[in-house]
C-alpha positions as CSV (number, residue, x, y, z in Angstrom):
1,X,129.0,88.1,118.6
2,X,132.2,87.6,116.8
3,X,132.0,88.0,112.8
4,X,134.4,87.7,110.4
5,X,133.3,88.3,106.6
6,X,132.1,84.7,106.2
7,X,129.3,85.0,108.6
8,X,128.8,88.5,107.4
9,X,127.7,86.5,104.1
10,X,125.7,84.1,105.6
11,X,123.4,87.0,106.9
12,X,121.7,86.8,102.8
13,X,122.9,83.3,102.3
14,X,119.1,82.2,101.7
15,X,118.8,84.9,99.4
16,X,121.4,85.2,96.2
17,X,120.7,88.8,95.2
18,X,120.8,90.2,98.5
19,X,124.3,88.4,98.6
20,X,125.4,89.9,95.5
21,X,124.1,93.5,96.6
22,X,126.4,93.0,99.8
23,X,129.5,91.9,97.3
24,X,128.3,94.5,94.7
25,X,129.3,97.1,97.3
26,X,132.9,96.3,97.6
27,X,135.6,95.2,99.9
28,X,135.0,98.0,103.0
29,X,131.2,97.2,102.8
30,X,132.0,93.8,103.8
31,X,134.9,94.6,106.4
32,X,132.8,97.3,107.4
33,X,130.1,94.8,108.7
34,X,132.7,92.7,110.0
35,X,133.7,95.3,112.6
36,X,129.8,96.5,113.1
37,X,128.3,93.0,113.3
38,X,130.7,92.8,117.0
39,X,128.4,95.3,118.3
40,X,125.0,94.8,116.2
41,X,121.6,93.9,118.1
42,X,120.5,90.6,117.3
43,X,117.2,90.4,115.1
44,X,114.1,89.3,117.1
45,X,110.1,89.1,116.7
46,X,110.9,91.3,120.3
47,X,109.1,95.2,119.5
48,X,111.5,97.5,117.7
49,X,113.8,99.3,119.9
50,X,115.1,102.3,118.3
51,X,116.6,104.0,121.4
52,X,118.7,100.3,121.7
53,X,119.4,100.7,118.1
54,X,120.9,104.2,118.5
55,X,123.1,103.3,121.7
56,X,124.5,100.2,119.8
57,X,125.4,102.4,116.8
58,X,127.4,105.1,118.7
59,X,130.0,101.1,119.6
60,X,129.4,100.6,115.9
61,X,130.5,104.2,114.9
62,X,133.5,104.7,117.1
63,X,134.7,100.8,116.0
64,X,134.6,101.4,112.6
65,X,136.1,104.9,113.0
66,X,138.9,103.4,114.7
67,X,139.2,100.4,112.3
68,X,139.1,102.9,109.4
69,X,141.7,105.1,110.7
70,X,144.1,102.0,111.2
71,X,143.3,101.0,107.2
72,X,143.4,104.2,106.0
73,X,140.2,104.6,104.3
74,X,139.2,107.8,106.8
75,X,138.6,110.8,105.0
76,X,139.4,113.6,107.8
77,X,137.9,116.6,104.8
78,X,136.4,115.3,102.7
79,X,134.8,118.7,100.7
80,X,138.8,119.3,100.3
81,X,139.8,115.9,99.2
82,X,136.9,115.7,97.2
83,X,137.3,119.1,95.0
84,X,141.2,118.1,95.1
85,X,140.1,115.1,93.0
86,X,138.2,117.3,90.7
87,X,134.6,116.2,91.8
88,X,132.5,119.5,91.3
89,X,129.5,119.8,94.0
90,X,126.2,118.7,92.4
91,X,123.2,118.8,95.0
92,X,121.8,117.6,97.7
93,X,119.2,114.6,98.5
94,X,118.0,114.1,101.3
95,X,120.4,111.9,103.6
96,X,123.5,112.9,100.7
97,X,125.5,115.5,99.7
98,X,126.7,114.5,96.3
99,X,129.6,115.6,93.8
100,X,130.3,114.5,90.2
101,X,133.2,113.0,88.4
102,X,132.5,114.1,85.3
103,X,129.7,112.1,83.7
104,X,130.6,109.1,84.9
105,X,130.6,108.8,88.6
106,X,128.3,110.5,91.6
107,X,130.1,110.6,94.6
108,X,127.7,111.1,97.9
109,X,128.3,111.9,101.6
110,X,125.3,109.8,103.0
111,X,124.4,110.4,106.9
112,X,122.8,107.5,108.8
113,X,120.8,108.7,111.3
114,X,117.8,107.8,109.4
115,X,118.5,103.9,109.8
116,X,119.3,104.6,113.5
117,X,122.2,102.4,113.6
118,X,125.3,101.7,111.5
119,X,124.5,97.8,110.8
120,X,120.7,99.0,109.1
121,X,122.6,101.8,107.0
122,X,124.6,98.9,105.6
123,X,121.6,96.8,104.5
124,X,120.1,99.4,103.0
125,X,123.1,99.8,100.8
126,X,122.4,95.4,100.1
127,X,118.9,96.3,99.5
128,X,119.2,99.2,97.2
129,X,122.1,97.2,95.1
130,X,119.9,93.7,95.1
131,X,116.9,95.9,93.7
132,X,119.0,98.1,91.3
133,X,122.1,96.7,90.1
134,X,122.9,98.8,87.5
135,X,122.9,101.5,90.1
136,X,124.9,99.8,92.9
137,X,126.4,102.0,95.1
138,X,129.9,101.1,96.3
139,X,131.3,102.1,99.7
140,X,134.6,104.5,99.4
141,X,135.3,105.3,102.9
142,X,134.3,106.5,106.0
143,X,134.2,110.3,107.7
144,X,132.6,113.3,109.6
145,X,130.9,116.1,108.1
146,X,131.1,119.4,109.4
147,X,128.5,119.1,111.8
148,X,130.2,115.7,112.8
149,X,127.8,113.7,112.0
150,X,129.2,109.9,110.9
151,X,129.0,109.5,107.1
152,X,129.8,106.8,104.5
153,X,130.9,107.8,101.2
154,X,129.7,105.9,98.2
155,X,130.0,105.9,94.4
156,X,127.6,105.7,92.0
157,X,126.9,105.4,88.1
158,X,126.1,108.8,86.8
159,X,123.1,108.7,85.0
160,X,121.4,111.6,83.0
161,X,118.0,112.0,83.8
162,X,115.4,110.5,80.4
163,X,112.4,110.3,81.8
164,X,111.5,111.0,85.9
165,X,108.5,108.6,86.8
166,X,105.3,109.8,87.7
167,X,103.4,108.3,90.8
168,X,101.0,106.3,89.0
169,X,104.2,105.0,87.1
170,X,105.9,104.3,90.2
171,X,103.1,102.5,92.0
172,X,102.9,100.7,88.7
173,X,106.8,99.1,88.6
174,X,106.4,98.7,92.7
175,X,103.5,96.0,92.2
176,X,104.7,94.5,89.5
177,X,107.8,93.8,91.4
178,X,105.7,92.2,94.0
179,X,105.1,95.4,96.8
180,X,102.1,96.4,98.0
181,X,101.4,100.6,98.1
182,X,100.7,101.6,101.6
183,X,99.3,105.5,102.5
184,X,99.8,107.6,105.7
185,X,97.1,110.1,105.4
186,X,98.4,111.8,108.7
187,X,101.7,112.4,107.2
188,X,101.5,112.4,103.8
189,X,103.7,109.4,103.0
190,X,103.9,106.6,101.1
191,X,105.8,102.6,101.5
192,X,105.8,100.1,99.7
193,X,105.8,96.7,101.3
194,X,106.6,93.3,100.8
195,X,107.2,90.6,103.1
196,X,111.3,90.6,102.7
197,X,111.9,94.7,102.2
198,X,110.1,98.4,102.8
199,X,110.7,100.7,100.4
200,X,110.5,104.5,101.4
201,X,110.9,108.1,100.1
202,X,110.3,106.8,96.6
203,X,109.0,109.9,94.8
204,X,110.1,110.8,91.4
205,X,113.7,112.5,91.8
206,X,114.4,109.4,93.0
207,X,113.2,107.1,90.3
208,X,114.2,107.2,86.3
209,X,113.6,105.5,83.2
210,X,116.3,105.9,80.9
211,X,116.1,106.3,77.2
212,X,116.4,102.9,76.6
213,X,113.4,102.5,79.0
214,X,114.8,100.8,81.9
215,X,113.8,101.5,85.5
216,X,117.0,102.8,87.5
217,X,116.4,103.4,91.4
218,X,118.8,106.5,92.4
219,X,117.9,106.7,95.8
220,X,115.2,105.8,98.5
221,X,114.9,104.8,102.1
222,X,115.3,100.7,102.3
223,X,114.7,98.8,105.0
224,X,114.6,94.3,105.9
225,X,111.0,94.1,107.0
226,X,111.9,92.0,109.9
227,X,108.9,90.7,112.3
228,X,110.0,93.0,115.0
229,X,108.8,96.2,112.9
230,X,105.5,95.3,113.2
231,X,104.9,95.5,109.6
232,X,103.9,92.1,108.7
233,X,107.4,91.1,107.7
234,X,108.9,88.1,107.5
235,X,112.6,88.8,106.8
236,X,115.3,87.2,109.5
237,X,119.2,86.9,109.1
238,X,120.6,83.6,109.2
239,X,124.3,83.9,111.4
């Protein structure tokens, strides 16, 4: 399917905050779903296939590697460039590795493979934005690590942690945004669900109130509870 970045809009175009979480996360989020949406899967109430997903993401990958190369926004080291720029290493999360800019800018080398393709890496970028936007993450360019692994590198707000929220308080702000809290006994894990968006890997390194007492989401797992994931969603892209 051929896009170009007015149908990549149109994929939220019922839904104004997911639009502006797609905007929010600037120009090579959107021209970077431009060049993955030619080789995405199209959304159906057909069973989840994640071993599809994965082969359509290696055409997304090498696309957008070629695409990035030609427009200059492929990092080739980015450790180097990074502690050229003055960014001093700061941890790691679990899909990131992330540096600081001082204290105002985190800078994170995200991997994808949890999303299993390109396209679902991207709309968890949308998601996260839409639900947080004063923690928006903005897409900086594209790269390899050192195990060559695809990444996407992204800036973020640096916020200094007031307050980290508690599971009770967590489950708390989840329902009152409209999610319901749902428990995997077998592996010890916890989603929250609504009919548009699953929210995973929520625990409390990932969530903060600030001094002011506002709720700031660092970091998650986000997902578009389509009806093919077999999760009673209800979430479908419009092209």
């Amino acid at each position: 399917m051929k896009q170009d970045a007015g149908t990549a809009f149109n994929r939220f175009r019922n839904d104004p905050s997911f639009q502006r979480g797609f905007e929010s996360g600037g120009s090579l989020l959107v021209q970077g779903s431009v060049v993955v949406g030619r080789y995405g899967r199209a959304v159906s109430e057909a069973p989840y296939d994640a071993e599809a997903e994965r082969e359509a993401s290696i055409e997304q990958e090498r696309a957008l590697e070629e695409w990035a190369l030609e427009n200059h926004c492929w990092v080739q080291d980015i450790v180097s460039s990074y502690h050229s720029l003055g960014f001093r290493f700061y941890g790691y999360g679990g899909e990131a590795q992330v540096y600081a800019e001082g204290d105002k800018y985190v800078h994170k080398i995200c991997r994808i493979e949890q999303y299993d393709s390109l396209q679902r890496f991207f709309d968890r970028i949308v998601i996260q934005n839409a639900m947080c936007p004063a923690a928006s993450l903005l897409v900086e360019g594209f790269g390899r690590n050192a195990d060559g692994d695809f990444v996407v590198l992204m800036r973020q707000q640096f916020f200094r942690q007031a307050h980290l929220m508690n599971e009770k308080e967590i489950s708390l702000y989840m329902r009152c945004l409209g999610f319901r809290k749902i428990v995997d006994e077998s592996y010890g894990t916890i989603s929250y669900l609504s009919d548009i968006v699953i929210v995973e890997d929520l625990h409390p390194g990932n969530i903060w109130m600030t001094d002011e007492g506002n709720v700031v989401i660092i970091d998650g797992a986000f997902f578009f509870n389509t009806p093919n994931l077999g999760r009673g969603g209800r979430f479908a892209f419009e092209f």
